[in-house]
C-alpha positions in Angstrom: -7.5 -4.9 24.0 -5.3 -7.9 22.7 -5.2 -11.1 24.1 -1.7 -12.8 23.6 -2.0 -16.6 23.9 0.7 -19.1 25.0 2.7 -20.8 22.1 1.3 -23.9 23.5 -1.8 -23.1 24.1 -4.7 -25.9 22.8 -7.8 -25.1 20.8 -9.9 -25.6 23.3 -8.0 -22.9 25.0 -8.2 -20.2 22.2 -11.6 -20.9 22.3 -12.6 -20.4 25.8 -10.8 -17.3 25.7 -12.9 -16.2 22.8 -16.3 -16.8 24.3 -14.9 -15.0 27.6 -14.2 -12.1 25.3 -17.3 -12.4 23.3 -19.6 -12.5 26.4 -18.2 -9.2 27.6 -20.1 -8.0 23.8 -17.6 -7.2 21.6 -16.2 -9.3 18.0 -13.0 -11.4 18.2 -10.4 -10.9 15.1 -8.1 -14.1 15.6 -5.2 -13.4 14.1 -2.5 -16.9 14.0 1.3 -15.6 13.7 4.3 -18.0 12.9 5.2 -18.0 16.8 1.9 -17.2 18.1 -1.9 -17.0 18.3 -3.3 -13.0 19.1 -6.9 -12.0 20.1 -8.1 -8.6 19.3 -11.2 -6.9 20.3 -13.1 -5.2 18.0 -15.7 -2.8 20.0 -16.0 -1.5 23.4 -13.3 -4.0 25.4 -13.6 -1.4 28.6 -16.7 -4.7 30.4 -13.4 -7.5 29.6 -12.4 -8.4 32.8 -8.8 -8.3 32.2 -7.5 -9.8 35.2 -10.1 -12.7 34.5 -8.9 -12.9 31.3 -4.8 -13.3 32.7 -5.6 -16.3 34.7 -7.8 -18.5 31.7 -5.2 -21.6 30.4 -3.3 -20.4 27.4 -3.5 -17.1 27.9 0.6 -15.5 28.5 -0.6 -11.6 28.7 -3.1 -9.0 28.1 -2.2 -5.7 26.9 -4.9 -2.3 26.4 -4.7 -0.8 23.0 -4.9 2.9 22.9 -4.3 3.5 19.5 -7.4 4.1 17.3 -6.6 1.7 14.5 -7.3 -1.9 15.1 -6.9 -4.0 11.6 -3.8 -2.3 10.9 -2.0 -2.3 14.1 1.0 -4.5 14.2 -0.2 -5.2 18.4 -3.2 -7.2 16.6 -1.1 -9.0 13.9 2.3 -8.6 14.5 4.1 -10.8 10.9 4.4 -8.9 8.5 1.8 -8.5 6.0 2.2 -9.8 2.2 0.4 -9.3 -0.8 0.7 -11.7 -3.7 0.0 -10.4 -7.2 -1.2 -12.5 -9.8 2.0 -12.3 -11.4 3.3 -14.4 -8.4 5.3 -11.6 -7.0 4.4 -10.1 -3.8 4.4 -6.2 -2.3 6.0 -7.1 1.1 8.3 -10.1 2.3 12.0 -9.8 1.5 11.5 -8.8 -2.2 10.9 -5.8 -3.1 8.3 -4.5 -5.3 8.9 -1.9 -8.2 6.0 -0.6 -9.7 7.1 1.5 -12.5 5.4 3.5 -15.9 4.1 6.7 -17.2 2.6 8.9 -15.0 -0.3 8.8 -17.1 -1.8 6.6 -20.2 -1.2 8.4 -23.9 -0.8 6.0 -26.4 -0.7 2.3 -27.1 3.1 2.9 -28.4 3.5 5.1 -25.0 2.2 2.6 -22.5 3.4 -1.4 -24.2 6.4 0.4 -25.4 7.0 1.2 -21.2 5.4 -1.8 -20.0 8.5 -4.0 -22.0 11.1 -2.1 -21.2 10.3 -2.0 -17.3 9.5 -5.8 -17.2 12.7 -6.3 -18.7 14.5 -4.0 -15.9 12.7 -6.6 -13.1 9.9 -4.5 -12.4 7.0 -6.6 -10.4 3.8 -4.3 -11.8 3.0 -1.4 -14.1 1.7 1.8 -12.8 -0.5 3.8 -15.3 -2.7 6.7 -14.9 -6.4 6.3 -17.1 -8.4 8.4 -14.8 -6.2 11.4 -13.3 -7.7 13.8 -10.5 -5.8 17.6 -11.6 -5.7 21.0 -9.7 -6.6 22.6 -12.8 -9.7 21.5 -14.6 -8.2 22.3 -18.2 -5.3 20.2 -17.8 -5.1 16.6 -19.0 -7.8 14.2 -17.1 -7.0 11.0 -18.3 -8.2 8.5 -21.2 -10.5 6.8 -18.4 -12.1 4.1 -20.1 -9.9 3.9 -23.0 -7.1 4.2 -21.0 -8.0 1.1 -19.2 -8.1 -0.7 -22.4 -4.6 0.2 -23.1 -3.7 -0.9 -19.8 -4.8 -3.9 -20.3 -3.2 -4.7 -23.9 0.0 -3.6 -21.9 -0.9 -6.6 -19.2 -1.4 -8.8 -22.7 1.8 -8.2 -24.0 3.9 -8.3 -20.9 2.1 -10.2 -18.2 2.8 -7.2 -15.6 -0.4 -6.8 -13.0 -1.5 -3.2 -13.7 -2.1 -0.6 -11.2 -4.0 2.5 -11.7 -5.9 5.6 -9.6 -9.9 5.1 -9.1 -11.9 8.6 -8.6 -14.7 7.4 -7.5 -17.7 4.5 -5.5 -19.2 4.3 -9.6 -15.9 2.8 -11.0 -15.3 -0.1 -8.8 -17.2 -2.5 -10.8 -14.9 -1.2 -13.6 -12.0 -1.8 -11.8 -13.2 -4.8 -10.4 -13.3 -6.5 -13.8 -10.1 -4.7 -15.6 -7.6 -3.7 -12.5 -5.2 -5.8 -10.6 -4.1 -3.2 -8.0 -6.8 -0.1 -6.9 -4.7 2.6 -6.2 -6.6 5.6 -3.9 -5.2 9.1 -4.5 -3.7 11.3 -2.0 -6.7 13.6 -2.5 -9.1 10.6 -1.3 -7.2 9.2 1.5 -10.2 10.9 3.2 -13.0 9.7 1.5 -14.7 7.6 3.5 -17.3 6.4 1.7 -15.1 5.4 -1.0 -12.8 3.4 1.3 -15.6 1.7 2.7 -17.2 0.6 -0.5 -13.6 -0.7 -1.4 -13.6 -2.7 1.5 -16.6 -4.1 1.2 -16.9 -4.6 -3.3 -13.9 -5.9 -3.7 -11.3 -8.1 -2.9 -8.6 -6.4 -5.2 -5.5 -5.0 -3.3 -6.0 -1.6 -3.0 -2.6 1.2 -3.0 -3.8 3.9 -0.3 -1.5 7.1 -0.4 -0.8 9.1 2.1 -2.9 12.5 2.2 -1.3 15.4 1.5 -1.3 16.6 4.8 -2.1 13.4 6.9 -0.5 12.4 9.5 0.9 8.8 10.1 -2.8 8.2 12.5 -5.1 9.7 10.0 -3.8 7.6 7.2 -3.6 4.2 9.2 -7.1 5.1 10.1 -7.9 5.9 6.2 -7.0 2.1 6.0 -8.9 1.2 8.9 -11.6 1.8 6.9 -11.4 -0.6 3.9 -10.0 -3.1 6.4 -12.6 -3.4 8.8 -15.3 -3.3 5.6 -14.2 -6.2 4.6 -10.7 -5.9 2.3 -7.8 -6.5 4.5 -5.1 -6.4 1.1 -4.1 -2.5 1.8 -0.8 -1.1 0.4 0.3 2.1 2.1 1.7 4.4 -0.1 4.2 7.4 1.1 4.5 10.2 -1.4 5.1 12.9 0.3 3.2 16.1 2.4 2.8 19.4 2.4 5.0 21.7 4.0 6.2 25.4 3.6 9.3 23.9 1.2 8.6 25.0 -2.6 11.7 23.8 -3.8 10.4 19.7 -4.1 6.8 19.1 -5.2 6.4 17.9 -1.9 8.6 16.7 1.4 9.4 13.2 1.3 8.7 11.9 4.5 10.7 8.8 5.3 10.6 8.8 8.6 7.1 7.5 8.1 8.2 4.5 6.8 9.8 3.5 10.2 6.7 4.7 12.0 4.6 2.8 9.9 6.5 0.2 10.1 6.7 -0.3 13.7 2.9 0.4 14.3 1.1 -1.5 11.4 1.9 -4.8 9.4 0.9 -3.4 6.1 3.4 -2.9 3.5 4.7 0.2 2.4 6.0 1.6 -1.0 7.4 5.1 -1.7 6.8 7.1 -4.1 9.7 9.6 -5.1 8.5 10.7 -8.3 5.6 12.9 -6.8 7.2 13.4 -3.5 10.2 15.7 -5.3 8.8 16.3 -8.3 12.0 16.4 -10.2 13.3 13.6 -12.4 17.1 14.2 -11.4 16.2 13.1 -7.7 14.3 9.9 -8.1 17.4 7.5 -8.4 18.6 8.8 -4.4 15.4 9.2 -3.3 14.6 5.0 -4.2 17.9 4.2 -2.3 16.6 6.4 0.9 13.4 4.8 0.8 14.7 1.1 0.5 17.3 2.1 2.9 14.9 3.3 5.4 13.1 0.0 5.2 10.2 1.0 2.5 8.6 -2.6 0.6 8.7 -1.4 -2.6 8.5 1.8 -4.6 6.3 3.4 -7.4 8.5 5.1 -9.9 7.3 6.8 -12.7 8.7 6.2 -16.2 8.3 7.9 -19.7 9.8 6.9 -22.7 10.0 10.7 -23.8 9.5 13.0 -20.9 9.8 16.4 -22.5 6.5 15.4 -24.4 4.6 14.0 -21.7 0.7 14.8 -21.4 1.4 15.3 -17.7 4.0 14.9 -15.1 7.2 14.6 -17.5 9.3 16.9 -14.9 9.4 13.9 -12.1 9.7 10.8 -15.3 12.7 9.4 -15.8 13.5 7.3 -19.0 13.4 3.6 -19.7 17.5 3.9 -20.0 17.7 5.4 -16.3 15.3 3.0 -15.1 17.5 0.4 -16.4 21.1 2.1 -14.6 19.0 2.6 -11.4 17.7 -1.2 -10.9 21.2 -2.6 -10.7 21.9 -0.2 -7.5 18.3 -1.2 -5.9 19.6 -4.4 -6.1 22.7 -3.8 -4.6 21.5 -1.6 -1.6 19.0 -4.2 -1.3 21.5 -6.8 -0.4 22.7 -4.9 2.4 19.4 -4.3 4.3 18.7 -8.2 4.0 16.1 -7.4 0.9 16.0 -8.5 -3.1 14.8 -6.8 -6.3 
């Protein structure tokens, strides 16, 4: 249940309406748009008298939620969500947000040589892979802790926020210290304990993708779960899903991004480099995504594909990052956005 108060309505107002709420035993969130004040109940709102409720002073409408999803759902906090980096740049907002670099961490040349020549293209953050979850157990797994030092001397040299993939509840302390932006893999958009301890042990953005079979409800409801722990800076993450197509890595799924859009307030970014999983298609696939209303998008950049310790197929280079920013920038203009 949300409680939609009047523009007008006085303090005094708000707050009989939330002890009204409150006796009938469930929490309040109180959530203050630019136009509007909104209470949401959090629990069992089926003993809220909602006809009670209607007539209280300062109270314009109730309205029963039936989605599952409570934090996330735009009903509860309908403005837009934005997420400032400590770069001063934001993921959501009219800007968008470019997270771009290798797919994963190799070198110190590899990752500051990168780092420069993305910053230099206007992106906002630096994506890097030190820990990386594999279907084969023989292939590359990451430089994990040394990978996060390079990530960091990247971060020295250019001043981009870094953003890189956590495996598991024993590295957020790590991350916590070295990490700007948490990203959670596809492969644990599901685990729940790992979400929870986000939510609740640190205050760190966190980059949730979607599963690889989710649907739009089971991945809101993935960030539910570090929201309603305690974290309420969640970035959702398209990348695509699995279907019975084995030409593309995956199918991109933009049509989510409107979904999403409409039913939560959290920002979301698209990644096209693992959604098609061919370099050649990245460039149209960023100008569907921004198009179809995506925040950002997390593109992945090597300065020498061919010889890349994992992923080269879906990198493209520095030099086509640099011809493909000019065209965000212009599409952008047209849907009312920046770069």
């Amino acid at each position: 249940m949300v409680v939609i108060m009047k523009p007008q309505a006085s303090e005094g107002q708000l707050r009989e309406a939330i002890r009204e709420m409150e006796a009938a035993g469930v929490k309040v969130m109180v959530s203050r748009g630019s136009e509007t004040t909104i209470l949401g109940a959090e629990g069992n709102a089926n003993l809220i008298d909602q006809e009670k409720m209607e007539q209280l002073p300062g109270v314009d409408r109730v309205m029963r939620v039936t989605e599952p999803y409570k934090k996330a759902n735009r009903k509860y906090h309908p403005d837009d969500t934005v997420i400032p980096l400590p770069n001063g740049r934001t993921v959501g907002g009219t800007r968008l947000a470019i997270l771009a670099g290798p797919c994963s961490v190799e070198t110190e040349e590899q990752i500051c040589g990168v780092a420069r020549r993305v910053k230099a293209a206007g992106a906002a953050a630096l994506r890097g892979g030190a820990f990386k979850p594999r279907t084969s157990p023989y292939s590359f797994q990451g430089l994990e802790s040394e990978g996060l030092k390079l990530l960091q001397e990247a971060r020295e040299e250019t001043g981009l926020p870094i953003v890189t993939e956590i495996m598991g509840t024993e590295y957020i302390d790590l991350f916590e210290e070295t990490v700007d932006v948490i990203q959670v893999g596809a492969r644990n958009m599901q685990n729940f304990d790992l979400l929870k301890q986000l939510g609740r042990r640190t205050t760190k953005p966190i980059l949730l993708k979607r599963g690889l079979s989710a649907t739009v409800e089971e991945w809101l409801m993935s960030a539910e779960y570090i929201m309603s722990s305690g974290n309420d800076k969640v970035i959702l993450c398209e990348r695509g899903i699995r279907t019975f197509e084995t030409f593309t890595r995956n199918t991109l799924d933009l049509s989510a991004v409107l979904a999403v859009k409409q039913q939560s307030h959290l920002p979301v970014v698209v990644d096209p480099s693992h959604a098609c999983g061919k370099a050649w298609m990245v460039e149209r696939m960023s100008l569907a995504a921004v198009a179809a209303g995506a925040d950002g998008l997390l593109i992945e950049v090597h300065n020498d594909p061919e010889h890349a310790w994992c992923d080269g197929a879906q990198s493209i280079t520095p030099e086509q990052f640099d011809a493909l920013m000019p065209k965000l920038a212009a599409l952008a203009a047209c849907v009312g956005r920046t770069v």
